[in-house]
N, CA and C atoms as an extended XYZ file, in Angstrom:
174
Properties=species:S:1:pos:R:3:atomname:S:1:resname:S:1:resid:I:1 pbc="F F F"
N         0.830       -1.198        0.000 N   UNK     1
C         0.000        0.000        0.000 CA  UNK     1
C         0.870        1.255        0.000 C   UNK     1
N         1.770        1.413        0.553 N   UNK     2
C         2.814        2.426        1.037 CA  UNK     2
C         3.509        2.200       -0.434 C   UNK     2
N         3.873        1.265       -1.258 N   UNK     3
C         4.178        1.730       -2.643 CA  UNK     3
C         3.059        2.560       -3.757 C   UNK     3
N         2.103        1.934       -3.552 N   UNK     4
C         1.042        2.672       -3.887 CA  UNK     4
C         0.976        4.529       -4.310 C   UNK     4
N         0.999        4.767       -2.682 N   UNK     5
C         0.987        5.955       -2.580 CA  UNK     5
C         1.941        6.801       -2.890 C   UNK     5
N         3.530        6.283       -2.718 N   UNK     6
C         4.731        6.791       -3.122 CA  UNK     6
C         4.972        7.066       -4.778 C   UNK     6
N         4.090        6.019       -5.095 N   UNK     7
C         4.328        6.225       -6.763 CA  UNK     7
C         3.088        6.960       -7.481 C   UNK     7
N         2.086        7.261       -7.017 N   UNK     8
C         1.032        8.339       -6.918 CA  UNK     8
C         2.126        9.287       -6.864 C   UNK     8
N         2.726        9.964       -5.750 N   UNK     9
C         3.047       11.170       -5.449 CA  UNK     9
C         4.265       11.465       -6.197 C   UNK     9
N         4.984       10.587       -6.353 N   UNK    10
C         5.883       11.006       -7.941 CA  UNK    10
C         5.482       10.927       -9.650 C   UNK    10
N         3.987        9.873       -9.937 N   UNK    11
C         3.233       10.878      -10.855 CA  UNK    11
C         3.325       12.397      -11.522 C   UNK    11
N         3.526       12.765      -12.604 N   UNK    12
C         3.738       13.841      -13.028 CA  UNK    12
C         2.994       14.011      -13.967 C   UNK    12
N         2.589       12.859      -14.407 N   UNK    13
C         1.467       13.205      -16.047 CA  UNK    13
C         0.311       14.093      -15.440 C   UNK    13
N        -0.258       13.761      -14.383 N   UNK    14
C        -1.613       14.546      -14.286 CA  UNK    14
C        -0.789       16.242      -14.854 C   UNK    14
N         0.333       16.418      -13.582 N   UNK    15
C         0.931       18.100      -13.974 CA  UNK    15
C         0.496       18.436      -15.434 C   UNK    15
N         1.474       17.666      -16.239 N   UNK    16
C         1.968       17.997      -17.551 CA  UNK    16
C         0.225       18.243      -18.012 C   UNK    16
N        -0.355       17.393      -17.911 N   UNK    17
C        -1.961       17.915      -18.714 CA  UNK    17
C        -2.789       18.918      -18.142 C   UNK    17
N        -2.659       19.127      -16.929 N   UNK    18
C        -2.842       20.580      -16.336 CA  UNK    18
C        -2.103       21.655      -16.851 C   UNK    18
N        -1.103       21.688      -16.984 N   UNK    19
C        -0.031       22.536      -17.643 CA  UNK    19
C        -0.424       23.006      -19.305 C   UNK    19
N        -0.678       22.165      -19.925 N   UNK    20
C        -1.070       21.809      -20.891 CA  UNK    20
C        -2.408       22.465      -21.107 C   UNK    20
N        -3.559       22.591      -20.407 N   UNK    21
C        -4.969       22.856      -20.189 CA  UNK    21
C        -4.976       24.141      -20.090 C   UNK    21
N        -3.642       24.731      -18.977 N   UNK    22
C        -3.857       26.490      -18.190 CA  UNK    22
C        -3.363       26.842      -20.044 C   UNK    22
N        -2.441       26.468      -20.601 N   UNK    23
C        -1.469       27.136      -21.751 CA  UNK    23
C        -2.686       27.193      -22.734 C   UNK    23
N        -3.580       26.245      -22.879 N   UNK    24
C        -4.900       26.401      -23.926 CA  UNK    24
C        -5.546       27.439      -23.665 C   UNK    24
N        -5.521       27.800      -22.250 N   UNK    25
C        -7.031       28.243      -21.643 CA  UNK    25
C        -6.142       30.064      -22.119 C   UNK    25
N        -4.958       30.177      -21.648 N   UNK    26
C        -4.938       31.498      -21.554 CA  UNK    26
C        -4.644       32.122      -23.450 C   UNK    26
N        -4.305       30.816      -24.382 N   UNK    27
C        -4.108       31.439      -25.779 CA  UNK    27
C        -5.472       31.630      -26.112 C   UNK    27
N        -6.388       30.788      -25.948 N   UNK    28
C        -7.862       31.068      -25.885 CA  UNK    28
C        -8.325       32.656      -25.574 C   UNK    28
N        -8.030       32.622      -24.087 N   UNK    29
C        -8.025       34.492      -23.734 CA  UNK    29
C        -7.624       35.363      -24.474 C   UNK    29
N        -6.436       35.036      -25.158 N   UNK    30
C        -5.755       35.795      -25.723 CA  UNK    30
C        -6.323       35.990      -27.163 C   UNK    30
N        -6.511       35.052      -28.135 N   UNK    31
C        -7.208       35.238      -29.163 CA  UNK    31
C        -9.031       36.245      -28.547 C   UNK    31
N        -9.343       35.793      -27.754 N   UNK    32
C       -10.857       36.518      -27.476 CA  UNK    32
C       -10.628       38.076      -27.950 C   UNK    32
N        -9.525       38.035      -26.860 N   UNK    33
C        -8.886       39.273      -26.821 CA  UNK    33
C        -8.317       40.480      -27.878 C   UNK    33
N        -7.842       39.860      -28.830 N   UNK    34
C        -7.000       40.212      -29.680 CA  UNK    34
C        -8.781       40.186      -30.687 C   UNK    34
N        -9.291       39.475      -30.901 N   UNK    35
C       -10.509       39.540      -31.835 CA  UNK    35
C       -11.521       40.745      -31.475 C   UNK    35
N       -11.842       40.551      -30.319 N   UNK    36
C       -12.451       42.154      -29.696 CA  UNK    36
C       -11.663       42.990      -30.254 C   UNK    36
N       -10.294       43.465      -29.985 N   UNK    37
C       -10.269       44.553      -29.861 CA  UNK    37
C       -10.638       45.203      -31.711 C   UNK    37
N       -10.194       43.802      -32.626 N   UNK    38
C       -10.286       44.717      -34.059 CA  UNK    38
C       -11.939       43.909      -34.663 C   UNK    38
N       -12.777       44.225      -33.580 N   UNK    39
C       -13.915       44.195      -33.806 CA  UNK    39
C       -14.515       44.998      -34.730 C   UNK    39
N       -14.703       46.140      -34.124 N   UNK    40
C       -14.902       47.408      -34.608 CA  UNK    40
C       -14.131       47.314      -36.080 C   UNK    40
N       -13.103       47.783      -36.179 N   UNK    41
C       -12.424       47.925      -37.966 CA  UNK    41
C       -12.881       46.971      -39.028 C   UNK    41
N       -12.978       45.175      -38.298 N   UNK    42
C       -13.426       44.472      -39.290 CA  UNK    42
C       -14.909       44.794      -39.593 C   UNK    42
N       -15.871       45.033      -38.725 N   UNK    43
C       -16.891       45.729      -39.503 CA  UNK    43
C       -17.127       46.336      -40.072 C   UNK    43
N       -16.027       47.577      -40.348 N   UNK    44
C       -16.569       48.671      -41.311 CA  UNK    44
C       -15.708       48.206      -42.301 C   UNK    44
N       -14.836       47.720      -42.167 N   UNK    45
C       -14.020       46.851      -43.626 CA  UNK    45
C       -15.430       46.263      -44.050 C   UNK    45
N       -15.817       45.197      -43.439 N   UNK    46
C       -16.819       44.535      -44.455 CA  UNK    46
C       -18.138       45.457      -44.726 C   UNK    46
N       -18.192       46.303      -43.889 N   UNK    47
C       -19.363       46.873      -44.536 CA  UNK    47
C       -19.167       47.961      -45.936 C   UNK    47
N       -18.028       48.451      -46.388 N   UNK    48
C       -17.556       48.793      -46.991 CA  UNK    48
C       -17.946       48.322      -48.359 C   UNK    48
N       -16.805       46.772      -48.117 N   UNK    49
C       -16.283       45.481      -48.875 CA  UNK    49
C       -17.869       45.680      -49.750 C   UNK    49
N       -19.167       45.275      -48.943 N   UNK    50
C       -20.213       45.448      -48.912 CA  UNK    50
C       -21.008       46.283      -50.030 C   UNK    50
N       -20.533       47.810      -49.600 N   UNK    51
C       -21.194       48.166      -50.246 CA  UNK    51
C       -20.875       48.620      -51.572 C   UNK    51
N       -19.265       48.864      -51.454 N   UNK    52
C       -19.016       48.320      -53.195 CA  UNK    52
C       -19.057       47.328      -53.981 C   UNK    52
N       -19.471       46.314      -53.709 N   UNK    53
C       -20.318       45.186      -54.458 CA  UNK    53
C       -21.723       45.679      -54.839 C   UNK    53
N       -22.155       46.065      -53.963 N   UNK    54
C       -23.539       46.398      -54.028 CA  UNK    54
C       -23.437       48.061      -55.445 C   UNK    54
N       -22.489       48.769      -55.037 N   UNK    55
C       -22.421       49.805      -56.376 CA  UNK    55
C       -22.020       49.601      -57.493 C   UNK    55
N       -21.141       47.946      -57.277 N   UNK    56
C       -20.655       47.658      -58.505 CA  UNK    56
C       -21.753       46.646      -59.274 C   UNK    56
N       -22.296       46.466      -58.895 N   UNK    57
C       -23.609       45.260      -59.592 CA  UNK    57
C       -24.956       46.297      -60.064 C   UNK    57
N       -25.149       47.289      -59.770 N   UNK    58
C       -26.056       48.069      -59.850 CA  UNK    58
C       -25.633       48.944      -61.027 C   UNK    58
């Protein structure tokens, strides 16, 4: 039983996939992030994009 537990507590894989999980979680944040902020510009790009299609078909 006492090996058991000793080799539990030198286990490291759980770490590494926790490690692994925080590094997803914060590029995740980071893309949110980075997409907000050029929220705004890509809309008026496409609304633009938009409406010269719309002057050029007419």
């Amino acid at each position: 039983m006492r090996n058991l537990f000793t080799s539990f507590a030198k286990d490291e894989s759980g770490a590494t996939a926790i490690e692994y999980g925080l590094i997803a979680a914060l590029l995740s944040v980071a893309i949110i992030a980075a997409i907000t902020s050029v929220k705004d510009e890509l809309n008026t790009t496409y609304s633009n994009v938009g409406a010269a299609l719309k002057a050029g078909n007419a």
